[in-house]
C-alpha positions as CSV (number, residue, x, y, z in Angstrom):
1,X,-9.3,-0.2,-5.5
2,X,-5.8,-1.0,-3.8
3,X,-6.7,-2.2,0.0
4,X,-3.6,-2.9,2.2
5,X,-2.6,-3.8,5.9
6,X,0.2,-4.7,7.6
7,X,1.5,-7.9,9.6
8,X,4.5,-6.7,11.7
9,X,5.7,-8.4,14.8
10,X,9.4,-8.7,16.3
11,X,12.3,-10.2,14.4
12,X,11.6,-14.5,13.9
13,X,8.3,-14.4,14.9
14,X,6.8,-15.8,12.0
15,X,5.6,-12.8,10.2
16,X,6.7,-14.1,6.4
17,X,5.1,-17.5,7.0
18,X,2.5,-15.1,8.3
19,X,2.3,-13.4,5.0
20,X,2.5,-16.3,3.0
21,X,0.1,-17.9,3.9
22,X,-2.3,-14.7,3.7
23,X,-1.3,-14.4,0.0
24,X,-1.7,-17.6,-1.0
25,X,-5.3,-18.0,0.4
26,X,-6.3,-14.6,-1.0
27,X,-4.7,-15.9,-4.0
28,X,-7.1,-19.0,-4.1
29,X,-9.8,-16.4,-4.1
30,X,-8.8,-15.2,-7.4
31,X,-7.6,-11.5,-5.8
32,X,-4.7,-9.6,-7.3
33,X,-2.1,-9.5,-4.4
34,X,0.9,-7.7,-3.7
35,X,3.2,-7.4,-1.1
36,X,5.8,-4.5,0.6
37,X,8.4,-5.7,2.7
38,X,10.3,-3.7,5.3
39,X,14.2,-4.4,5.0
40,X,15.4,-2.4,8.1
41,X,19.5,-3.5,7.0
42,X,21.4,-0.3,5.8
43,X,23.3,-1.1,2.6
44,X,21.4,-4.0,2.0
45,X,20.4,-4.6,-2.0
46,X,17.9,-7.1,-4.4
47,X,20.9,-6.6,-6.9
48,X,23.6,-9.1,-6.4
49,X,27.4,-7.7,-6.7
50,X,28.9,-8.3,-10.4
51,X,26.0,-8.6,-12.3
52,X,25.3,-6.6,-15.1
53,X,22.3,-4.5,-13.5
54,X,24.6,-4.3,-10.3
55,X,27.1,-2.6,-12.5
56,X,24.7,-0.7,-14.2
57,X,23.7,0.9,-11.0
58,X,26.8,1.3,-10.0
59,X,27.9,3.3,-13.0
60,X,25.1,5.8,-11.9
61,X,21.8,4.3,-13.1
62,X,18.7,5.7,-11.0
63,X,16.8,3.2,-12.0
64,X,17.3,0.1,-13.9
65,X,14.9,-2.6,-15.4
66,X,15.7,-6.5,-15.9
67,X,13.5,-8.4,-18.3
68,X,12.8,-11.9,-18.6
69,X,10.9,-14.5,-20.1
70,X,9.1,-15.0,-16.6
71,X,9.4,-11.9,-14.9
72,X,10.1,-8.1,-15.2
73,X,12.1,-6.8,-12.0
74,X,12.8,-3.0,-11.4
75,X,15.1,-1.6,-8.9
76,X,14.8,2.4,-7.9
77,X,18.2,3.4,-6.3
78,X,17.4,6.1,-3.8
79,X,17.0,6.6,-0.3
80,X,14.1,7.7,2.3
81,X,11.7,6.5,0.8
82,X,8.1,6.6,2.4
83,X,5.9,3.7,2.5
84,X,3.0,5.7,1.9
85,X,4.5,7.1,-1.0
86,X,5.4,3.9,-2.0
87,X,1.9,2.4,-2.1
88,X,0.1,5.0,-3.6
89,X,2.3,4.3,-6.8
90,X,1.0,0.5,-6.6
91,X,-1.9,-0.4,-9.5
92,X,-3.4,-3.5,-10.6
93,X,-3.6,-5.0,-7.3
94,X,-6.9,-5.8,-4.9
95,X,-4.4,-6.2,-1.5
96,X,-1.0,-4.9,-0.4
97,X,-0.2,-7.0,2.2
98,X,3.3,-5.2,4.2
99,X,5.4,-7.0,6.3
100,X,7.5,-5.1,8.9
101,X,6.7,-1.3,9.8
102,X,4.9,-2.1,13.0
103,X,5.2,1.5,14.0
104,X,3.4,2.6,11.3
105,X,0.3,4.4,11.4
106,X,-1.0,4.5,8.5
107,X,-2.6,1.3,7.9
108,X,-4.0,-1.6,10.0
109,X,-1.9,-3.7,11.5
110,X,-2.3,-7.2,12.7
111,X,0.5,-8.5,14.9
112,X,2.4,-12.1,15.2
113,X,3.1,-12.4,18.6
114,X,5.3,-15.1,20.7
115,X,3.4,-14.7,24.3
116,X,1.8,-11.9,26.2
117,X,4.4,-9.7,26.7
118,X,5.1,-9.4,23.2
119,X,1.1,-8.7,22.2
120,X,1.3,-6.1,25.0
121,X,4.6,-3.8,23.8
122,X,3.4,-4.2,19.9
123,X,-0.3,-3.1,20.7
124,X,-1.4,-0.2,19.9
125,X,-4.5,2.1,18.1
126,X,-4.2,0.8,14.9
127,X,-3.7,-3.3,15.9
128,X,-6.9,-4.7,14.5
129,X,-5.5,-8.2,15.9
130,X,-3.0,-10.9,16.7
131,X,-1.6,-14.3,15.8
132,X,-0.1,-16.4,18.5
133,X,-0.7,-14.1,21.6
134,X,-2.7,-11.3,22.2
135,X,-4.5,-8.9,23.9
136,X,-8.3,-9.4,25.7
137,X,-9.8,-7.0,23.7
138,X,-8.3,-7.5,20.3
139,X,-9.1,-11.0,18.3
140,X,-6.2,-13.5,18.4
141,X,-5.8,-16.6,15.8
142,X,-3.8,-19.1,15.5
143,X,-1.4,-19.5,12.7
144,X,-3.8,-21.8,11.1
145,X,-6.4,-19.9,11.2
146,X,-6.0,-18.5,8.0
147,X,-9.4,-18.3,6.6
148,X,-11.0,-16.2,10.2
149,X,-7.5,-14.0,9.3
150,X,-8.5,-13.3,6.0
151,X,-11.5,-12.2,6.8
152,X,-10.3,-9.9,8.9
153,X,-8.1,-8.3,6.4
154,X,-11.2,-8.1,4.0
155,X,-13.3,-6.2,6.8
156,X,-10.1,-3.9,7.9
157,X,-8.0,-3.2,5.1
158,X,-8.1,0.3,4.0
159,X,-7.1,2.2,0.5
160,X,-3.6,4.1,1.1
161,X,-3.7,7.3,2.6
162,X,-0.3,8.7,2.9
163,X,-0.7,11.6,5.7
164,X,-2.4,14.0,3.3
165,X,-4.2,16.0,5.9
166,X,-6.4,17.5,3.3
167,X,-9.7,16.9,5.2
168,X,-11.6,15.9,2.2
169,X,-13.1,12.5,4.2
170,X,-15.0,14.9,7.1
171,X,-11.6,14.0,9.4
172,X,-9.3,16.1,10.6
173,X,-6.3,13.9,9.6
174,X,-5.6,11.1,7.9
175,X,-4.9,9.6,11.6
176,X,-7.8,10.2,13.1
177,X,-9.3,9.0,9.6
178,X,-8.0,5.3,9.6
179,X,-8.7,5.0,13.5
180,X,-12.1,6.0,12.4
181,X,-12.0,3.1,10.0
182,X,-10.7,0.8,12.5
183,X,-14.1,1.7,14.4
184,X,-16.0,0.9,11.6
185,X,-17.2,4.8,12.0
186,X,-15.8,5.5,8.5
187,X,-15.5,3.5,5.1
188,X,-12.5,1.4,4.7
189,X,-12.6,3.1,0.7
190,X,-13.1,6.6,2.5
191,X,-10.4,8.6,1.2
192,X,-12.0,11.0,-1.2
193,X,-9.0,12.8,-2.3
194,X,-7.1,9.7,-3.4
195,X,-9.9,7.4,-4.4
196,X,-12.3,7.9,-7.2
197,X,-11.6,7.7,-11.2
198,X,-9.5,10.4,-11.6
199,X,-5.8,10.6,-10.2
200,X,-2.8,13.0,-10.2
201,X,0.2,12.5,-10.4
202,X,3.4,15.4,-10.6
203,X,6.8,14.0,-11.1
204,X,5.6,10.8,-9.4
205,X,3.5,11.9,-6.6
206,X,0.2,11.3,-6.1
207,X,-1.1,15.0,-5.5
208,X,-4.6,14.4,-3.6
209,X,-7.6,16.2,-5.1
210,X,-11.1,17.6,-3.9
211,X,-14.1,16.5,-5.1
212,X,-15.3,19.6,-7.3
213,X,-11.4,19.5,-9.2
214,X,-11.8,15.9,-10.0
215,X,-15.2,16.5,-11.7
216,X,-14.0,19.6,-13.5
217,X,-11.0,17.7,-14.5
218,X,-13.0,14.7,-16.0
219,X,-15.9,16.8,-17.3
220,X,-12.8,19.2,-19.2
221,X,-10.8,16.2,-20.8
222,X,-13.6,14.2,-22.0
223,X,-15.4,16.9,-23.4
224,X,-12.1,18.2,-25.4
225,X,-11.1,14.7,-26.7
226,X,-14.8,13.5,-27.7
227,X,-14.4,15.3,-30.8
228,X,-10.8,13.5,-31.6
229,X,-10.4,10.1,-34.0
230,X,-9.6,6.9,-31.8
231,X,-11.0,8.6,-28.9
232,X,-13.3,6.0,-27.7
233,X,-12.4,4.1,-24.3
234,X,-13.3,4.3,-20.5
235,X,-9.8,4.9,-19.5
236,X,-8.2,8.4,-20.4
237,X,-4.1,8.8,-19.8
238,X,-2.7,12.6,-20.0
239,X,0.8,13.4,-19.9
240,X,1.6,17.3,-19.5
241,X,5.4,18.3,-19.1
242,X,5.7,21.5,-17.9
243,X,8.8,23.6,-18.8
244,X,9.8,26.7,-16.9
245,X,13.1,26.8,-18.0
């Protein structure tokens, strides 16, 4: 189960050092960690000009993949993307930690703050807590206090949500969900709809689901494939392509 929260803060307050240092001690705990970063900077590009998956994309490409002996990096041209949308197409990973998007409200935030001022305009409902300056009734660390931070973001960190409003988690929104979470009124793994071992995806969208369909849907497959050759394993991937032209 993918857990994430974010560390936002104003510009050169120390929020990548921030992150940094959060990854490599949840690294040391043998975690699977990834991280989003918010690049507010229109035009601004991973690809560098003149290479050849810069040209590639510029030749139309929507997306293009570079492959490595050490790494494989992919680059999705398109615009307004949504972050929730973004990390409900993250797998493999035990923490997302984001950097940036400290109006967000959609997952915990913990804010790196210069002085009081600061702590005061970033606060708001879904600040679980500050580094550097802060607000009485929210915890504040120091930068070196990585270990009381960490476990912080262990207790806090919720499953992506994405605005569903579907009401499967007893909440009237996904808002009044994560502030619930926040609370510790609800489970930080609460979201039915996205959570659980069967997911749904249409033309890359995760498409939340109730209870009763994901059963159905599980109970269906598995019971049509038992009968097939190679059909033994815990994890089942269908593809359907649906053509209604």
């Amino acid at each position: 189960m993918i857990r994430t929260i974010g560390i936002a803060g104003y510009k050169k307050s120390g929020k990548t050092k921030m992150v940094e240092k959060i990854v490599e001690k949840l690294k040391k705990q043998d975690y699977r960690v990834g991280t989003v970063k918010h690049v507010p900077q229109e035009g601004f590009t991973l690809d560098q000009p003149n290479t050849d998956s810069w040209r590639h994309a510029q030749a139309g490409a929507d997306e293009i993949v570079s492959i490595s002996p050490d790494e494989v990096a992919t680059i999705e041209k398109r615009s307004n993307a949504e972050l929730g949308e973004v990390l409900l197409g993250l797998e493999n990973l035990d923490f997302v930690i984001i950097e940036g998007f400290r109006e967000s409200e959609i997952v915990p935030k913990i804010m790196v703050a210069c002085d009081i001022e600061e702590a005061s305009k970033l606060d708001d409902e879904f600040t679980v807590g500050f580094v550097g300056s802060g607000v009485e009734d929210k915890p504040v660390f120091t930068d070196d206090d990585v270990d009381s931070i960490v476990n912080l973001i262990k207790e806090k960190a919720i499953s992506p949500v994405d605005n569903l409003d579907c009401g499967e988690c007893g909440y009237d929104s996904c808002r009044d969900f994560i502030l619930a979470t926040i609370e510790g009124d609800a489970p930080v793994d609460g979201c039915l709809a996205l959570g659980g071992s069967v997911s749904l995806h249409i033309d890359g969208k995760r498409v939340p689901l109730k209870s009763f369909v994901k059963d159905f849907i599980a109970n269906s497959v598995s019971g049509m494939i038992s009968s097939l050759k190679r059909s033994e394993g815990k994890k089942i991937v269908l593809e359907v392509n649906r053509d209604e032209g």
